[in-house]
N, C-alpha and C positions, 0 to 999 in steps of 0.2 A: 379506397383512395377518394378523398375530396378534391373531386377537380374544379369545383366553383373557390376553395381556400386561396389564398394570395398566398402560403404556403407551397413552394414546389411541390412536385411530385417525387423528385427523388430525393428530397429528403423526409416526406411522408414516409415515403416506403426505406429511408435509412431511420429514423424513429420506429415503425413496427418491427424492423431488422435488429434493432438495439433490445427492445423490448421483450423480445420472444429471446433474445441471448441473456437477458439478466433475471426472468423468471422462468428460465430450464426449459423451456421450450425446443430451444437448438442448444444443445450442449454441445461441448467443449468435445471437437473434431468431427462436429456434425460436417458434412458437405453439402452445400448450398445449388449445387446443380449448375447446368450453364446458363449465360444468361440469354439465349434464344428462349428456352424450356420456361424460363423463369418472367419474361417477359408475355408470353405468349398469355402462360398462367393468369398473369397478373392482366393484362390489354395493357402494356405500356409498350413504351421503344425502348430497343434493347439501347439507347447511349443514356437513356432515363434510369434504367436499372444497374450498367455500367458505371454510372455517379454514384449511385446509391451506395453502390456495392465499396467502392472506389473511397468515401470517404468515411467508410466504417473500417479499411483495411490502412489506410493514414492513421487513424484511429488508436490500431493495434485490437481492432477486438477480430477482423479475419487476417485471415493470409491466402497467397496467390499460388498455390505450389503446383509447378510446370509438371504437368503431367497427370495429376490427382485432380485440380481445380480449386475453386471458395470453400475454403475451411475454417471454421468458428473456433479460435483460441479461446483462452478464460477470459470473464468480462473482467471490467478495472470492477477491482475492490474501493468501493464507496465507502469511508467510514466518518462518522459526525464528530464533529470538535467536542468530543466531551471527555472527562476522565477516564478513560478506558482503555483498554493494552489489546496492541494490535494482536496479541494470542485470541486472547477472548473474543474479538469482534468477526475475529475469520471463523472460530469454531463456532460461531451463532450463525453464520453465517454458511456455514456449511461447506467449508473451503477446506477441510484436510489439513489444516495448518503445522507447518513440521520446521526444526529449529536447527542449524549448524553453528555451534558456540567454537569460536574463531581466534579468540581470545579470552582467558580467565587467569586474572593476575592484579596482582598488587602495584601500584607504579604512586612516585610523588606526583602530589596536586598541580597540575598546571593552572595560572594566573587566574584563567577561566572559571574550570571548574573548582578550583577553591574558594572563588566569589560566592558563584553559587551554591556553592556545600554550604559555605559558611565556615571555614577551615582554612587552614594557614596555610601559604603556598610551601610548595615541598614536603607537605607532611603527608602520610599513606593512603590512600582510597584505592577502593577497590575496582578494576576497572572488568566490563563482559563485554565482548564487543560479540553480534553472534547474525547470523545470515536465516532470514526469518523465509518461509517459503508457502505458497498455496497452491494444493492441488499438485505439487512437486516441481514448482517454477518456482523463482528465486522473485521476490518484491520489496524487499526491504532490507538496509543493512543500519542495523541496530549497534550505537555504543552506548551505552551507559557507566557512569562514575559515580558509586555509592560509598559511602561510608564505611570503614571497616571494624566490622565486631559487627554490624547492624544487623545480618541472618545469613545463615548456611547459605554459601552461593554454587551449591555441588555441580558439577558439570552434567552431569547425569540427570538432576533436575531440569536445569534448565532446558537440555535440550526435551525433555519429555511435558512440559508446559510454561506456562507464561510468567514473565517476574512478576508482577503485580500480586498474580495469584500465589505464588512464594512469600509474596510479603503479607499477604493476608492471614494466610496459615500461619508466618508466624509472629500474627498478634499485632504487625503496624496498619494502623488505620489509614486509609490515604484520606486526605480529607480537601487538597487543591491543589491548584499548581498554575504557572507561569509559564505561556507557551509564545511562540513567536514560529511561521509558518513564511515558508519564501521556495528561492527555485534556484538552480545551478546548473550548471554541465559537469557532463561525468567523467570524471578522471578514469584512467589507463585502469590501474588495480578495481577500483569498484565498478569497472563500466565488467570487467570479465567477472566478478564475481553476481552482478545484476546479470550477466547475459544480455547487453546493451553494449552498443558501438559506443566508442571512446567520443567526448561530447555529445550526447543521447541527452536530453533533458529530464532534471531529476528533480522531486517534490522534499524539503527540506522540510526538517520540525526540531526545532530544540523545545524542552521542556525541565520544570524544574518541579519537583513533589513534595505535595510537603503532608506532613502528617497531622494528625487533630490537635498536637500541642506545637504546630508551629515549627518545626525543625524538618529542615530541607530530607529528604529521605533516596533522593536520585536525582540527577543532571543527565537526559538524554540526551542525544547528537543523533538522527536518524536520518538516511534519505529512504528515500521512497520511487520507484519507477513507476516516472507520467505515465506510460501506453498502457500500467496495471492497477493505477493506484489512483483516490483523487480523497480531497477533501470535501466534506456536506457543511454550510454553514445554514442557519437558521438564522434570519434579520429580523427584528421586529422596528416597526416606524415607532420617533420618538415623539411622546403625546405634542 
């Protein structure tokens, strides 16, 4: 701890607390001890480490459990604004990523997404809506509207890997897309299937794909749970 930093101290010590939880250090249902034991360790006051502690557990990256103590849940999944499918980014990431397809069916285009298909309203797209999960906790609930005839959308694939990588395999090239990122509360049905209280705050992403000759190829609709999930941006100053 720098105690000459204009930096508190408990948040020094919630920065190495975060630190040590997102490079496996304290994995996921480690126990963090009391905080006399932890205080002492460290020379702080136990309401310095009580903070600490306190605003990593707002956080969602511990919990309080009467009886056991501070215990280290999974940290948020970090992932950077770029072309890439949250399957892939948790399996780089070494997250266990596993799929419950929720939905797989044929339905007319609503106004929306047959803008963005590029397709006439009411004519067929195929729709996947499916409950994407890391480490066996729920973080994401995934819909996507593709095209129909576009590639096998087996249910049995899908839950055993990533759409992107389905569309790789067969033969479409992703080449960009059209994304727009915001925030909501969570409704009754998705707040139970996130495992989050009814209005919990949830991370929004629509996106639109398009292939190397230009033709939209999927229209997502995704939330994403804040206490697990965040977005990386990269800014560069304009000359």
């Amino acid at each position: 701890m720098d105690r000459t930093s204009p930096v508190p101290l408990y948040h020094q010590l919630a920065q190495q607390l975060e630190a040590a939880i997102e490079q496996g250090r304290l994995a996921p249902g480690s126990l963090l001890g009391n905080e006399l034991e932890l205080a002492a360790r460290l020379g702080l006051s136990r309401p310095t480490v009580r903070q600490a502690i306190q605003s990593l557990v707002d956080r969602g990256l511990m919990v309080r459990r009467r009886g056991v103590g501070t215990q280290v849940v999974h940290s948020r999944v970090k992932r950077p604004l770029e072309l890439s499918s949250l399957y892939d980014d948790l399996e780089a990431a070494d997250r266990r990523p596993a799929t419950r397809v929720l939905r797989n069916t044929v339905e007319p285009a609503p106004a929306e997404v047959a803008a963005a298909l590029g397709v006439a309203e009411g004519s067929d797209v195929h729709l996947v809506e499916r409950l994407r999960l890391a480490h066996d906790e729920p973080v994401a609930l995934l819909r996507n509207h593709l095209p129909t005839g576009l590639l096998d959308l087996d249910t049995g694939r899908l839950e055993a890997t990533g759409l992107y990588r389905m569309m790789r395999s067969s033969g479409i090239v992703l080449h960009s897309a059209r994304q727009s990122v915001g925030a909501r509360a969570a409704g009754g049905e998705e707040a139970d299937l996130l495992a989050e209280p009814p209005g919990a705050p949830l991370l929004t992403m629509e996106r639109t794909t398009f292939d190397a000759g230009g033709r939209a190829v999927e229209f997502g609709c995704h939330v994403y749970r804040a206490s697990r999930y965040a977005f990386e941006f990269q800014l560069l100053a304009r000359p």
